[in-house]
DSSP file (Angstrom, degrees, kcal/mol; ACC not computed):
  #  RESIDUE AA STRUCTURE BP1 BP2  ACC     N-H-->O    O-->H-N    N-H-->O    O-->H-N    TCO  KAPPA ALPHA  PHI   PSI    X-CA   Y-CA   Z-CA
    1    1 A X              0   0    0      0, 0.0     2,-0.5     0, 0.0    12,-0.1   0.000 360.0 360.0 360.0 131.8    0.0    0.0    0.0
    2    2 A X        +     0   0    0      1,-0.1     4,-0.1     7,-0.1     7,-0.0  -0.958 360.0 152.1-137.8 118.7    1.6    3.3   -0.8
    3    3 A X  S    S-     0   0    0     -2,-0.5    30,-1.2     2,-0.2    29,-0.6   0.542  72.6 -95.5-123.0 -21.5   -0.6    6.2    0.2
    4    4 A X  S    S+     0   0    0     28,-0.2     2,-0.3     1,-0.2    27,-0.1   0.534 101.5  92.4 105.4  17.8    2.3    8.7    0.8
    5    5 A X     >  -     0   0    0     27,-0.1     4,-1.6     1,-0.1    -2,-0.2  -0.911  61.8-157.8-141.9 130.9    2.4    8.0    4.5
    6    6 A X  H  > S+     0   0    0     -2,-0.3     4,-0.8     2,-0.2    -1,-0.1   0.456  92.3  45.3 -69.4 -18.9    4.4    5.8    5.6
    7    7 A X  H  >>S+     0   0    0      2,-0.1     4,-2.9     3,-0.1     5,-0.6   0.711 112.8  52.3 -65.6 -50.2    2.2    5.1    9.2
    8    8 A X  H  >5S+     0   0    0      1,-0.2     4,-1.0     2,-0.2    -2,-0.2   0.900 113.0  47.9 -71.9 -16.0   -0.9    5.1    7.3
    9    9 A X  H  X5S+     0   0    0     -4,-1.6     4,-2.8     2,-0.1     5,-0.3   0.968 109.6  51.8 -47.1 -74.6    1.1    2.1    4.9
   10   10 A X  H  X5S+     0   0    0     -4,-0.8     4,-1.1     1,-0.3    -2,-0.2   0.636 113.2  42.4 -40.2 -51.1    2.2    0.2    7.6
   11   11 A X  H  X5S+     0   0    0     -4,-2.9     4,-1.8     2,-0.2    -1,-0.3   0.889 113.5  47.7 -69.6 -53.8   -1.1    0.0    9.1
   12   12 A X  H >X<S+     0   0    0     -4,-1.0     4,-1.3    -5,-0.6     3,-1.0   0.972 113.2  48.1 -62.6 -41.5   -3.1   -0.6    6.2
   13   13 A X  H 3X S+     0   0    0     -4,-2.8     4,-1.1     1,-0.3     5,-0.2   0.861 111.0  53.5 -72.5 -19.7   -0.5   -3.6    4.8
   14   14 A X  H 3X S+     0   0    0     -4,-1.1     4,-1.3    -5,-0.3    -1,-0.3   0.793 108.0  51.2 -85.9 -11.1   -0.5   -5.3    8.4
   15   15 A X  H << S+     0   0    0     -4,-1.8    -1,-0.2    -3,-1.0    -2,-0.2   0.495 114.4  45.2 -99.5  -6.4   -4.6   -5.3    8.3
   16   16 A X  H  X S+     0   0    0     -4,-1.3     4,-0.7    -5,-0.2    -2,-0.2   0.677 108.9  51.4 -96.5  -6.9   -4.4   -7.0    4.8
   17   17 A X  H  < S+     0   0    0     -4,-1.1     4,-0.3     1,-0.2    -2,-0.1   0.818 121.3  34.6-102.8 -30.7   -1.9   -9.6    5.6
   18   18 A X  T  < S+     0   0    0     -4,-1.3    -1,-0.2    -5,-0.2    -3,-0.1   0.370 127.7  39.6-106.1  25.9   -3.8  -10.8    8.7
   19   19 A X  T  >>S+     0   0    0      2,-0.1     5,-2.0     1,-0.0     4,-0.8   0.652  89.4  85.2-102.1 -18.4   -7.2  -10.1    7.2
   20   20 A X  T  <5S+     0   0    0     -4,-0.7     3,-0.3     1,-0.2    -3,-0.1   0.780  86.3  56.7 -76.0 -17.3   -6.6  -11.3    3.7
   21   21 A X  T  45S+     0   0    0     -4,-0.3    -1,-0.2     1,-0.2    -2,-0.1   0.916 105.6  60.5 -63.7 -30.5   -7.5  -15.3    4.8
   22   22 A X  T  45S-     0   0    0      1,-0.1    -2,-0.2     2,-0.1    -1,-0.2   0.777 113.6-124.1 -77.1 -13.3  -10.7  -13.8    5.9
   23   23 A X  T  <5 +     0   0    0     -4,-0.8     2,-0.7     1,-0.5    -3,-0.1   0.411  52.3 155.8 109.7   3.0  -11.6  -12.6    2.8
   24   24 A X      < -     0   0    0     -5,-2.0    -1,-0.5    43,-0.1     2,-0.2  -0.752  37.6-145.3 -99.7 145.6  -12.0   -9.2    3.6
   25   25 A X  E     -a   67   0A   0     41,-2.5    43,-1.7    -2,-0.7     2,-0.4  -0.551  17.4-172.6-108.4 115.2  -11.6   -6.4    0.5
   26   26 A X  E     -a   68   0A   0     -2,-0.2     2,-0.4    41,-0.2    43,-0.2  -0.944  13.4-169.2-110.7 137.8   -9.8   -3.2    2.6
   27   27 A X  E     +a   69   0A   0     41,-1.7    43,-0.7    -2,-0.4     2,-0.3  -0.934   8.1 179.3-128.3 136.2  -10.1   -0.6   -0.5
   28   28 A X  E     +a   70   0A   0     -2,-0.4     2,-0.3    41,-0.2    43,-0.2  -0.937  22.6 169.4-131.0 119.9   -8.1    2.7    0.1
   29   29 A X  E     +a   71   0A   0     41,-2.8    43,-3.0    -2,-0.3     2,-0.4  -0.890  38.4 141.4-124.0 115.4   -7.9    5.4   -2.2
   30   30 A X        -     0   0    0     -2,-0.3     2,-0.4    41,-0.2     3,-0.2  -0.856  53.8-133.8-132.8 178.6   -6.1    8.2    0.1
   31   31 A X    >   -     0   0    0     -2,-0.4     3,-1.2     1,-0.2   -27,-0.1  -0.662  22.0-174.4-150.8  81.6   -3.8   10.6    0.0
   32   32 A X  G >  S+     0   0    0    -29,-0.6     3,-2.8    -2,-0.4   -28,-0.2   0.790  75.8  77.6 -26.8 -56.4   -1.2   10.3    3.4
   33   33 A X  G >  S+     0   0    0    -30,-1.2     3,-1.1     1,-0.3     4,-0.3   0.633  85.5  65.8 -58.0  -3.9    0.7   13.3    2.9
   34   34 A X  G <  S+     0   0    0     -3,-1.2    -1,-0.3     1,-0.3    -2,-0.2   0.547 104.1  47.5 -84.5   4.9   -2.4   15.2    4.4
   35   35 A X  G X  S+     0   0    0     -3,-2.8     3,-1.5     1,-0.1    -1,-0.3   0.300  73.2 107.7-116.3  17.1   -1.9   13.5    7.7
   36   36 A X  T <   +     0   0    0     -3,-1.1     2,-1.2     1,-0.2    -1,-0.1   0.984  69.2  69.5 -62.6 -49.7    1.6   14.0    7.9
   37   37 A X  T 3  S+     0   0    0     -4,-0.3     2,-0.5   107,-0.2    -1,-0.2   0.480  85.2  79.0 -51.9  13.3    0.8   16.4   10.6
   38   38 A X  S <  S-     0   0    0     -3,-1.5    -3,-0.0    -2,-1.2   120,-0.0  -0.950  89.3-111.2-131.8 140.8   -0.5   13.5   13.4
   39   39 A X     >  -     0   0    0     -2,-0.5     4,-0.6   119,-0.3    -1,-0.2   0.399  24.1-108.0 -62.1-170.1    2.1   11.9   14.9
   40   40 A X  H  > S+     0   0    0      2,-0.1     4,-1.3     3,-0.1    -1,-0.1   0.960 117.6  56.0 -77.6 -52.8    2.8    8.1   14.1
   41   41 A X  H  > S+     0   0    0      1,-0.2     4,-0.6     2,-0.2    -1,-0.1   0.412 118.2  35.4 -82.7   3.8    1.4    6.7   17.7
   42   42 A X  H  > S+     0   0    0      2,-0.1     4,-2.9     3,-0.1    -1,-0.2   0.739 112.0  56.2 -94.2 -26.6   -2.5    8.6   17.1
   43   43 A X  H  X S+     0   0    0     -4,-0.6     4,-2.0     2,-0.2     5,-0.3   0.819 114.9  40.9 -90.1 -48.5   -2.1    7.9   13.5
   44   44 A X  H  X>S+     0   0    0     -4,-1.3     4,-3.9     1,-0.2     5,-0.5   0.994 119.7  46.4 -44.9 -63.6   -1.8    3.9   15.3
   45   45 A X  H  X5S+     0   0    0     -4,-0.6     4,-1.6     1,-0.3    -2,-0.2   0.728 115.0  39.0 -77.0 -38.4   -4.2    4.6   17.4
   46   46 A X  H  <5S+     0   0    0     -4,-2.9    -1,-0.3     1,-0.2    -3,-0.2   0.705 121.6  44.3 -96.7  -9.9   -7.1    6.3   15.1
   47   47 A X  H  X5S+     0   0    0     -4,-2.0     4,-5.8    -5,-0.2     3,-0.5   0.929 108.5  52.7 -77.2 -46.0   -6.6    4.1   12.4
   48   48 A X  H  X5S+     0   0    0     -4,-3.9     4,-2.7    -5,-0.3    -3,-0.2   0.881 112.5  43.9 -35.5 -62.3   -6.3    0.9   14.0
   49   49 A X  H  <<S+     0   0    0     -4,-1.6    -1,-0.2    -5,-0.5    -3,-0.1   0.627 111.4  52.4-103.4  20.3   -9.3    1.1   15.8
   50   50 A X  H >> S+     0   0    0     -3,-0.5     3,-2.5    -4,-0.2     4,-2.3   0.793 117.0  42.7 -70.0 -64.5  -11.1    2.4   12.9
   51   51 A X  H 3X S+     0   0    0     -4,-5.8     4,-2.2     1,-0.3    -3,-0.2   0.928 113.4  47.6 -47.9 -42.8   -9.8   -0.6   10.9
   52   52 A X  H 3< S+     0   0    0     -4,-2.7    -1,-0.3    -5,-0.3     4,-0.1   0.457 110.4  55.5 -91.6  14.1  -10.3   -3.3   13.5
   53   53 A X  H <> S+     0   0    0     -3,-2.5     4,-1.4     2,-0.2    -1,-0.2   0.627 113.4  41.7 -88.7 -49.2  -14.0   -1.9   14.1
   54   54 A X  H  X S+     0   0    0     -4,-2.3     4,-1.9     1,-0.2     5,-0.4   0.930 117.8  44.2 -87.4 -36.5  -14.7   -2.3   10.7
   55   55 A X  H  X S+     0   0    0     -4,-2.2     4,-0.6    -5,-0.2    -1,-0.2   0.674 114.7  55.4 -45.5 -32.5  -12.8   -5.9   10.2
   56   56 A X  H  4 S+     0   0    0     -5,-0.2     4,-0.5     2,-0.1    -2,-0.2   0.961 112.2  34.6-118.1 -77.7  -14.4   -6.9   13.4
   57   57 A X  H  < S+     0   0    0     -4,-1.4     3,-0.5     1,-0.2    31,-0.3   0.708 118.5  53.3 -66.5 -11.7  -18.2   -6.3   12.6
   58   58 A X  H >< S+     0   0    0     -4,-1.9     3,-8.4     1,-0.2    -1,-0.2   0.837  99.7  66.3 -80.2 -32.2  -17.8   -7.5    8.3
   59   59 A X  T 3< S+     0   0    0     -4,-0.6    -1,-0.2    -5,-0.4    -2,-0.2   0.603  92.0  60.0 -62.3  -2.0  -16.3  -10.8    9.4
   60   60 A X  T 3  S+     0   0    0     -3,-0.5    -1,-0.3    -4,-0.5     2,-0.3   0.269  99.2  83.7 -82.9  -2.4  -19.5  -11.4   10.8
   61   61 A X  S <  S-     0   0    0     -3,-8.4     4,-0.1     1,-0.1     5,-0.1  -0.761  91.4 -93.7 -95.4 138.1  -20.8  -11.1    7.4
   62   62 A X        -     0   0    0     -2,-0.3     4,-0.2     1,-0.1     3,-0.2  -0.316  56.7 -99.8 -20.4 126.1  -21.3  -13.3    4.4
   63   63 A X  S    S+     0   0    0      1,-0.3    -1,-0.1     2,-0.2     3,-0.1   0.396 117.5  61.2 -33.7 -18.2  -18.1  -12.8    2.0
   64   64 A X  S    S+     0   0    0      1,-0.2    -1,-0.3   -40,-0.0    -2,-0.1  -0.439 107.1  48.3-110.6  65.9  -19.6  -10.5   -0.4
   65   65 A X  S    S+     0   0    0     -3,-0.2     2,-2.0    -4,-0.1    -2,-0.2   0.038  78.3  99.4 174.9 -26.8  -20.1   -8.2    2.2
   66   66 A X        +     0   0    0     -4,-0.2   -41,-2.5   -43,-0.1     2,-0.5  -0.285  56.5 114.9 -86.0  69.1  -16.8   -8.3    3.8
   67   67 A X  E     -a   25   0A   0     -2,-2.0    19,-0.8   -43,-0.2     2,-0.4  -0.905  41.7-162.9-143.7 117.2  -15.3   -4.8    2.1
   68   68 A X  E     -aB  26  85A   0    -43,-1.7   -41,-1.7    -2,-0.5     2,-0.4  -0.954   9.7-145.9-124.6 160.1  -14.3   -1.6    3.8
   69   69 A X  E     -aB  27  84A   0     15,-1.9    15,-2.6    -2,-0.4     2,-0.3  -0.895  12.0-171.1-120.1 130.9  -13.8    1.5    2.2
   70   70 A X  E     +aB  28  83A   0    -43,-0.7   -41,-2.8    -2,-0.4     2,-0.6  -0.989   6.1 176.7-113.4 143.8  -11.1    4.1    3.2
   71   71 A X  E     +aB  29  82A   0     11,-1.2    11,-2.4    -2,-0.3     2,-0.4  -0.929  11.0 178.2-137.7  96.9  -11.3    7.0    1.8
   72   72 A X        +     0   0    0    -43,-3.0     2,-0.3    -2,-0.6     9,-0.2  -0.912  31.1 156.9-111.4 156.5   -8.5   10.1    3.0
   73   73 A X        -     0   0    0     -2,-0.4     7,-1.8   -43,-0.1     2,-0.6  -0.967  43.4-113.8-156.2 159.3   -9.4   13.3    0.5
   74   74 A X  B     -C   79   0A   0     -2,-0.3     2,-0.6     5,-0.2     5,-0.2  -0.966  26.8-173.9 -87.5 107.7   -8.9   17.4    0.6
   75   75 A X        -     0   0    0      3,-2.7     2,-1.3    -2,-0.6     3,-0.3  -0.623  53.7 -73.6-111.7  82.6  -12.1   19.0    0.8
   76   76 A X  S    S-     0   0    0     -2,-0.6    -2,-0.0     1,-0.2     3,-0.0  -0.583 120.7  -3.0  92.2 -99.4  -11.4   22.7    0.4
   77   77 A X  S    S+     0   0    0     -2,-1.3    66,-3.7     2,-0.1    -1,-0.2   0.198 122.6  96.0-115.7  20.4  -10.0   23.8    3.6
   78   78 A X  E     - D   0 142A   0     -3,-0.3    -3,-2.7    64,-0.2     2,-0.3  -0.837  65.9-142.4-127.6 148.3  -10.4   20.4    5.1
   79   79 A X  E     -CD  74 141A   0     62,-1.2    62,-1.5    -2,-0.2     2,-0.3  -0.687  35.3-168.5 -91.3 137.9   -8.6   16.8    5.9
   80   80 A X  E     - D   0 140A   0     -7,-1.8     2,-0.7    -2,-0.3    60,-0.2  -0.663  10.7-173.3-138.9 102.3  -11.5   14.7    5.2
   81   81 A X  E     - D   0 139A   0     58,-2.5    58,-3.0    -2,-0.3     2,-0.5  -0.746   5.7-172.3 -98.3 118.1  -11.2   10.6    6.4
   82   82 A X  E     +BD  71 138A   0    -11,-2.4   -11,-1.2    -2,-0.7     2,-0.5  -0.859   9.1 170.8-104.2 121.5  -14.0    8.5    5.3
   83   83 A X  E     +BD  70 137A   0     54,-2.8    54,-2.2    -2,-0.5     2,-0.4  -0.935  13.3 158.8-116.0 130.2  -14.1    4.8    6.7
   84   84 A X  E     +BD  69 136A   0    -15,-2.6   -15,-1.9    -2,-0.5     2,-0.4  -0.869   9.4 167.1-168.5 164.3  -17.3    2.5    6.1
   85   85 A X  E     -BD  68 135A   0     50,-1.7    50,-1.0    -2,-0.4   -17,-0.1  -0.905  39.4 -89.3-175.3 142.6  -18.5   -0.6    6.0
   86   86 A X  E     + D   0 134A   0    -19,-0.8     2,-0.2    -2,-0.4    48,-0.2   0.122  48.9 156.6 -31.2 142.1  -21.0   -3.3    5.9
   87   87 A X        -     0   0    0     46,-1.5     2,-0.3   -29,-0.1   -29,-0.1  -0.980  27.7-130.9-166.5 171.6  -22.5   -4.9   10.0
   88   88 A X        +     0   0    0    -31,-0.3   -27,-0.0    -2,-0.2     2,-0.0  -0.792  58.9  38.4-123.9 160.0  -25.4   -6.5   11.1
   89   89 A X  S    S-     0   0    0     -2,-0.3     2,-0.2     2,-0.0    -2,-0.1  -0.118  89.6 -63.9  95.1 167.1  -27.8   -6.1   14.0
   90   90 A X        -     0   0    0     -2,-0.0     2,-0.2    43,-0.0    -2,-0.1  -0.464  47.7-148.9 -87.6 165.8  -29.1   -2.8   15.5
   91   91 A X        -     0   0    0     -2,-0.2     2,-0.1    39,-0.0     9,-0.1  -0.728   4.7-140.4-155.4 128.6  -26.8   -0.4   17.0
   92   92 A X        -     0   0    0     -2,-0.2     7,-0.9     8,-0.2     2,-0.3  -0.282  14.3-149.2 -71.9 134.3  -27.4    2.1   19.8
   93   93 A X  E     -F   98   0B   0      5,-0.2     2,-0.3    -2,-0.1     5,-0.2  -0.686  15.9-173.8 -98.5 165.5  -25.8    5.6   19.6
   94   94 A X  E >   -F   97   0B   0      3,-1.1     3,-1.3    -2,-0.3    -2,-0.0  -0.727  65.6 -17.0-162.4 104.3  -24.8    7.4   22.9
   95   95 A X  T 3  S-     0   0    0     -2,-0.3     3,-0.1     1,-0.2    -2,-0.0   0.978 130.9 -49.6  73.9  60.1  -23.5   10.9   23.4
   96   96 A X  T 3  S+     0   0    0      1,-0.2    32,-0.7    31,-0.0     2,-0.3   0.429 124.5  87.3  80.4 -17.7  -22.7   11.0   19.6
   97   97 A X  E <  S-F   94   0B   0     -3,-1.3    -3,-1.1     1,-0.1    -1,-0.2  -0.816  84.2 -96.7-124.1 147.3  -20.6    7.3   19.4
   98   98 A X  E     -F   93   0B   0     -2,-0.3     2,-0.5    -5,-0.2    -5,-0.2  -0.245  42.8-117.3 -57.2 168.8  -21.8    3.7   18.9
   99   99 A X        -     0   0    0     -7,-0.9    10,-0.1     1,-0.2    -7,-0.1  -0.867  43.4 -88.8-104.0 162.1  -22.3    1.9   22.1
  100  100 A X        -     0   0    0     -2,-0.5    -1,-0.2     8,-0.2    -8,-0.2  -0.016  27.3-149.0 -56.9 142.5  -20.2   -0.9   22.4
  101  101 A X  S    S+     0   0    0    -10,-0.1     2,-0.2    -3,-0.1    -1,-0.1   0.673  72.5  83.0 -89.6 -15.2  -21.4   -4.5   21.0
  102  102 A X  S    S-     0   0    0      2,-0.1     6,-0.1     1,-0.1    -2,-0.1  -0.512  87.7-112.5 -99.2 160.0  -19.4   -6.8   23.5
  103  103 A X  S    S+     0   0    0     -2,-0.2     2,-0.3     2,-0.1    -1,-0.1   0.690  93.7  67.2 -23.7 -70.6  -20.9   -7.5   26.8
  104  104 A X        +     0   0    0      1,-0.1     3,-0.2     3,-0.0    -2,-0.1  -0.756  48.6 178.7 -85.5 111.5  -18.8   -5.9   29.3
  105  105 A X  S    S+     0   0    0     -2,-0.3    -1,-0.1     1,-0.2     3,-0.1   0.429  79.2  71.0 -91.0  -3.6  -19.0   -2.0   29.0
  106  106 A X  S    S+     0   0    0      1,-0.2    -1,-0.2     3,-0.0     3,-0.0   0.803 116.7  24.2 -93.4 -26.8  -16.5   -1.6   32.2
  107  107 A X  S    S+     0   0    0     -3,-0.2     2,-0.4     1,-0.1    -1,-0.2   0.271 125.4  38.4-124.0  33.4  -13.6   -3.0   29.6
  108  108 A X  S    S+     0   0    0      1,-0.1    -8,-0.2    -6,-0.1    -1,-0.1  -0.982  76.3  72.1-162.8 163.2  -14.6   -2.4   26.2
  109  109 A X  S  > S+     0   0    0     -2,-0.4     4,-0.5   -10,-0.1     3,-0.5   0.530  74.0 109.2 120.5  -6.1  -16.5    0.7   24.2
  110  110 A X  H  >  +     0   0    0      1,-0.3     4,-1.5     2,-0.2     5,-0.3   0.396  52.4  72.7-106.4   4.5  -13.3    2.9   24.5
  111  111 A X  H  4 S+     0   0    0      2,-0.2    -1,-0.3     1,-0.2     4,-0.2   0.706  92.0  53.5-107.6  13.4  -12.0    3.0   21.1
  112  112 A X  H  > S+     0   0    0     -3,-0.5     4,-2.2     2,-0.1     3,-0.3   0.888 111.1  45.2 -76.6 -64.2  -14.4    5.2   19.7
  113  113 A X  H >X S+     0   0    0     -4,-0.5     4,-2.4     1,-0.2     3,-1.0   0.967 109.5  52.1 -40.0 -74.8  -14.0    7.8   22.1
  114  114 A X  H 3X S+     0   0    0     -4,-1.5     4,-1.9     1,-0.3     5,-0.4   0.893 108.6  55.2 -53.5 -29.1  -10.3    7.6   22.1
  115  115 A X  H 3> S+     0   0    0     -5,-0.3     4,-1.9    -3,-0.3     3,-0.3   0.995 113.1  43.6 -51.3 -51.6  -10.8    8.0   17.9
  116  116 A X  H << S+     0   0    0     -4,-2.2     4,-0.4    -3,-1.0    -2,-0.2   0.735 108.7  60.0 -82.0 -19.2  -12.8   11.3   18.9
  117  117 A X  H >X S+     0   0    0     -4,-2.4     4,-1.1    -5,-0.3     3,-0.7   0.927 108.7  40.6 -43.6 -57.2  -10.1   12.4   21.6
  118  118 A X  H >X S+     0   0    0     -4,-1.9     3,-4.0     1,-0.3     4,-1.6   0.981 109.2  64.0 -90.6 -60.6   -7.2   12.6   19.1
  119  119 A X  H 3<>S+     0   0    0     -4,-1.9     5,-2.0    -5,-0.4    -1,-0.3   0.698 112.4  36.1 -40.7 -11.5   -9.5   14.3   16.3
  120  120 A X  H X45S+     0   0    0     -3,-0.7     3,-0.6    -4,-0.4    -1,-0.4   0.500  95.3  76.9-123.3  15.3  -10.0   17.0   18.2
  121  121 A X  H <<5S+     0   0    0     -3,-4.0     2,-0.6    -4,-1.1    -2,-0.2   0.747 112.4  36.2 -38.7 -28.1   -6.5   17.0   19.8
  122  122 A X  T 3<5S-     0   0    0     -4,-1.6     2,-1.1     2,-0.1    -1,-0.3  -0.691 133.1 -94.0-145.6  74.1   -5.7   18.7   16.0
  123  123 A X  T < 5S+     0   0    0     -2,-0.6    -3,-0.2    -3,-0.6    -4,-0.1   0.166  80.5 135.7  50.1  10.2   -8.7   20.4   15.9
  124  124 A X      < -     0   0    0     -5,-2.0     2,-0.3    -2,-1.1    17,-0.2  -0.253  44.9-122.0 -97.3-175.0  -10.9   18.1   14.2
  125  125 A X  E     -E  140   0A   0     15,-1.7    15,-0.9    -2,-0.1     2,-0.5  -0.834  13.7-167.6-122.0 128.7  -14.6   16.4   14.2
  126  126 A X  E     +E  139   0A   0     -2,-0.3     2,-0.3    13,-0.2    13,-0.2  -1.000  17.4 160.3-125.9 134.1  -15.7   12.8   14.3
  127  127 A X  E     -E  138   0A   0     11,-2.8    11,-5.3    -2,-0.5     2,-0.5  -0.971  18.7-155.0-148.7 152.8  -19.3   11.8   13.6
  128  128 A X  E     -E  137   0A   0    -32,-0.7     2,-0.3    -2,-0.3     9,-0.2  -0.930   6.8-172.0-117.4 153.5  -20.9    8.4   12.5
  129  129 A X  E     -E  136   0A   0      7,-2.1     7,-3.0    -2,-0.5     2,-0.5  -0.946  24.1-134.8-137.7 168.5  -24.2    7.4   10.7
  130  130 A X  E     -E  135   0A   0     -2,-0.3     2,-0.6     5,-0.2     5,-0.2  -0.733  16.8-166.2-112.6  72.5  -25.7    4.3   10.1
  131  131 A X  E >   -E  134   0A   0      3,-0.9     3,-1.0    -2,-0.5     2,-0.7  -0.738  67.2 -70.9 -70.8 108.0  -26.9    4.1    6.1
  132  132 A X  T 3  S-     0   0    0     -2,-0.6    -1,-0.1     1,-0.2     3,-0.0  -0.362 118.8  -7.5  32.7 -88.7  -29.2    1.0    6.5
  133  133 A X  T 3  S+     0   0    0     -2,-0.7   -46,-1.5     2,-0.0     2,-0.6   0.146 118.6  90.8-115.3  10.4  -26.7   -1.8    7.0
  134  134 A X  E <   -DE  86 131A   0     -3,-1.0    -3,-0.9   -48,-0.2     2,-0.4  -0.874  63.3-149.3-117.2 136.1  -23.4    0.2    6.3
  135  135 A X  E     -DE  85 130A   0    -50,-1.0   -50,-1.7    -2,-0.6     2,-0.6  -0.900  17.0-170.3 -93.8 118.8  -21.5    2.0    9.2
  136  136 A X  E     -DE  84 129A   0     -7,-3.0    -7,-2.1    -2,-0.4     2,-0.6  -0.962   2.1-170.0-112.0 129.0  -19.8    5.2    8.0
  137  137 A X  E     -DE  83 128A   0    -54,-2.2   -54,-2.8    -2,-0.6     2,-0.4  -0.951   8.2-159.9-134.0 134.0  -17.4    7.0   10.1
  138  138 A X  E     -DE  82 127A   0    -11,-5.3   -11,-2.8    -2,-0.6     2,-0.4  -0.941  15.8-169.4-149.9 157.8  -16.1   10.0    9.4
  139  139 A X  E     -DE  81 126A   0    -58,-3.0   -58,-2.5    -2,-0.4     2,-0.3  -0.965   2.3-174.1-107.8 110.5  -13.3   12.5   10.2
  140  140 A X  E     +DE  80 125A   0    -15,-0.9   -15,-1.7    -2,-0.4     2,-0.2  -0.849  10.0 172.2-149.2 120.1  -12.6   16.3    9.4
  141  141 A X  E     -D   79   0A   0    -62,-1.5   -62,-1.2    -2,-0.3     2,-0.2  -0.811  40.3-111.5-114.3 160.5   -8.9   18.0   10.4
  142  142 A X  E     -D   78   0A   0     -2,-0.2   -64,-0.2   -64,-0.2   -18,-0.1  -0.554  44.6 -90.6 -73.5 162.2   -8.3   21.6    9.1
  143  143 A X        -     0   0    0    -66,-3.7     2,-0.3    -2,-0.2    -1,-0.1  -0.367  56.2-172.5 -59.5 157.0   -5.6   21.7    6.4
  144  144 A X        -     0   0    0     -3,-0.1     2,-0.5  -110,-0.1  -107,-0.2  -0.796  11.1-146.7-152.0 119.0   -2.6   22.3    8.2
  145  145 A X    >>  -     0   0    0     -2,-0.3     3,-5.1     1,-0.1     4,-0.7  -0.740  30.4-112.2-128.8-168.0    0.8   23.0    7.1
  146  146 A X  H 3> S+     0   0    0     -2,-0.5     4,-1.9     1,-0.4    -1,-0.1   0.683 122.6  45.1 -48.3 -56.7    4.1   22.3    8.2
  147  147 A X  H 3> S+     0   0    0      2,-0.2     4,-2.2     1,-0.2    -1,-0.4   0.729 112.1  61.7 -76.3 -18.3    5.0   26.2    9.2
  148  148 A X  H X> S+     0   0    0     -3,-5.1     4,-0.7     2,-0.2     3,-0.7   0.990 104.6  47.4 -41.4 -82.9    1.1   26.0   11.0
  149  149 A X  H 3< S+     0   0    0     -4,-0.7    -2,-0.2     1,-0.3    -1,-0.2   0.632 112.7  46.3 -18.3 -60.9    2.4   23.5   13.1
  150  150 A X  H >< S+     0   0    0     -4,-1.9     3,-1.2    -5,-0.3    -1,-0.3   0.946 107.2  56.2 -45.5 -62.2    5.2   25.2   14.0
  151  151 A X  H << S+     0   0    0     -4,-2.2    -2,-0.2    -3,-0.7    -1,-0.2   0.389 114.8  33.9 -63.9  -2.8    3.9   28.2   14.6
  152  152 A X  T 3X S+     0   0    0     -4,-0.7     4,-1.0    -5,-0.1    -1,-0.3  -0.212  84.1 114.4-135.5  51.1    1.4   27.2   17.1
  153  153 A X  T <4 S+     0   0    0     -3,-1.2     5,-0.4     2,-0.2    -2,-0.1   0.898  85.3  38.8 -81.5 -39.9    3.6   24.4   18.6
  154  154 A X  T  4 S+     0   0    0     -4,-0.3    -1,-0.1     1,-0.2     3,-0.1   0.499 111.5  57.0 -72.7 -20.7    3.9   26.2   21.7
  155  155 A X  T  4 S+     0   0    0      1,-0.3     2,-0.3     2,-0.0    -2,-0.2   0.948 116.7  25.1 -85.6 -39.6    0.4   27.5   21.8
  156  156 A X  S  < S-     0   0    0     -4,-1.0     2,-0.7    -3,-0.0    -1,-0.3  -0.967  80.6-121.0-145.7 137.7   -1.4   23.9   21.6
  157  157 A X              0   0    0     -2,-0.3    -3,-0.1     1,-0.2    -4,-0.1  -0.693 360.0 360.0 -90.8 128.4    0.1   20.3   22.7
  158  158 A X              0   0    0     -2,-0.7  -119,-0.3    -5,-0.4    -1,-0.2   0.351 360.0 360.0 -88.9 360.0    0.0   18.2   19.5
């Protein structure tokens, strides 16, 4: 996978080499270099447990069903990361995030929130919707560049 970040690679080729038995279709058309401004270890943090959210609930699916779409894009003045994929089942929203599907809410439910933590650590938005049977989650940074960054390095911890 060559997206022009070398986190957002990494990540994506280790979720096809232990996904790919299962039959699940990751298709990415993104464009890294707009996330160069998030460090490596949120860049782990907010992809990973986008990815393994959406691998988790298609692998429940029949096989022509098992496909998530990422989608990183520049919309204007905006970073814009689009994730979605096919799930079964209802799912309850709470304070803006799904609620967790596994049992025990005291150890699990936390990686949505921690998604919406670091997006607005760099100033961004997370929201999901539910179109029918397809989960979309998505994510909006301002553009930022490199002399931005700088220049408010001291003003806000990145």
């Amino acid at each position: 996978v060559k997206t022009g970040n070398e986190t957002l690679d990494l990540i994506l080729t280790e979720k096809n080499l232990l996904h790919g038995k299962d039959h699940i279709q990751i298709t990415c058309i993104a464009d890294g270099t707009l996330l160069d401004f998030i460090t490596p270890a949120d860049m782990y943090s907010l992809f990973g447990n986008a990815l393994d959210n959406a691998i988790e609930a298609v692998t429940l699916l029949d096989v022509d069903k098992r496909t998530i779409t990422l989608i990183v894009k520049r919309i204007n003045d905006m970073v814009s990361i689009h994730i979605e994929n096919y799930f079964d089942g209802e799912r309850i929203v709470t304070n803006g995030l799904p609620k967790t599907t596994k049992g025990d809410e005291d150890y699990h439910g936390f990686g949505m929130l921690s998604m919406r933590i670091i997006a607005e650590k760099y100033g961004g938005t997370l929201a999901v919707e539910f179109r029918g049977n397809v989960f979309c989650l998505n994510i909006m940074f301002p553009v930022r560049s490199v002399d931005t960054l700088d220049d408010n390095a001291d003003k806000k911890d990145f």
